[in-house]
C-alpha positions as CSV (number, residue, x, y, z in Angstrom):
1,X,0.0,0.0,0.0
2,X,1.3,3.2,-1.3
3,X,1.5,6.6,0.8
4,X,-1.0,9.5,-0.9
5,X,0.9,12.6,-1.8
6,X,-0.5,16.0,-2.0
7,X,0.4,17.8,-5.0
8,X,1.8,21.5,-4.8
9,X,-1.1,23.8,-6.6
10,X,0.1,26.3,-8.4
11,X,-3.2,27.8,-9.2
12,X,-6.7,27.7,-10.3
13,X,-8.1,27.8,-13.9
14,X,-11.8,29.2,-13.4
15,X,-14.4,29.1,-15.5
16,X,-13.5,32.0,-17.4
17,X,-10.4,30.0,-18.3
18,X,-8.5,33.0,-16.2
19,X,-6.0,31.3,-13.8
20,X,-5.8,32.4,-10.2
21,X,-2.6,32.1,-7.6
22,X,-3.7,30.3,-4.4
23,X,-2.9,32.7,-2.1
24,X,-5.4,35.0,-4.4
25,X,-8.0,32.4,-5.0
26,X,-11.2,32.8,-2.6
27,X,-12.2,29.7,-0.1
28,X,-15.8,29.1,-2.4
29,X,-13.1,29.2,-5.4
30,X,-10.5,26.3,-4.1
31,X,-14.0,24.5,-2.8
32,X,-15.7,24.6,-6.1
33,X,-15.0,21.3,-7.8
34,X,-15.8,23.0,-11.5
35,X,-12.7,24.9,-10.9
36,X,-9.6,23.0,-12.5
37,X,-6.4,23.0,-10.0
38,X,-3.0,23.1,-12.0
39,X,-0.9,21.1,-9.8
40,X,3.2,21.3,-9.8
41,X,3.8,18.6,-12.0
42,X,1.3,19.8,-15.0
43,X,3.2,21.2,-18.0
44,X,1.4,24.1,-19.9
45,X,1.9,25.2,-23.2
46,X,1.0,28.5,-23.5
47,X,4.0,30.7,-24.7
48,X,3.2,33.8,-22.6
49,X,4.3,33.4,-19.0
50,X,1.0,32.7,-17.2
51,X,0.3,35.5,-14.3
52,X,-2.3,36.1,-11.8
53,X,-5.2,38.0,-12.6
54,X,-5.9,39.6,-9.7
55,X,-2.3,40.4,-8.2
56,X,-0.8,40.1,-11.7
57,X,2.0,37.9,-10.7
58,X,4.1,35.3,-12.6
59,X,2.5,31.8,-11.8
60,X,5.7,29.3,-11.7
């Protein structure tokens, strides 16, 4: 039997597609189980960096 691991999230793609850092995202927002989590270990593609939109910082 294997040991459960919880993954690092390094934010929250809404519904809006907009992504959200977790210290920015609300407590209805990391409840909400329409809202996609992007964990560490999840490789984007998109060519711009991706930032927060509310405090407009670079999501790593």
């Amino acid at each position: 039997m294997g040991l459960l691991v919880e993954k690092e999230i390094r934010a929250f793609q809404l519904k809006n597609k907009a992504l959200v850092c977790p210290v920015c995202a609300t407590d209805e927002e990391r409840a909400d189980d329409d809202v996609e989590k992007i964990v560490a270990e999840d490789v984007i593609h998109d060519t711009p960096p991706m930032e927060c939109v509310r405090c407009r910082k670079k999501i790593k």
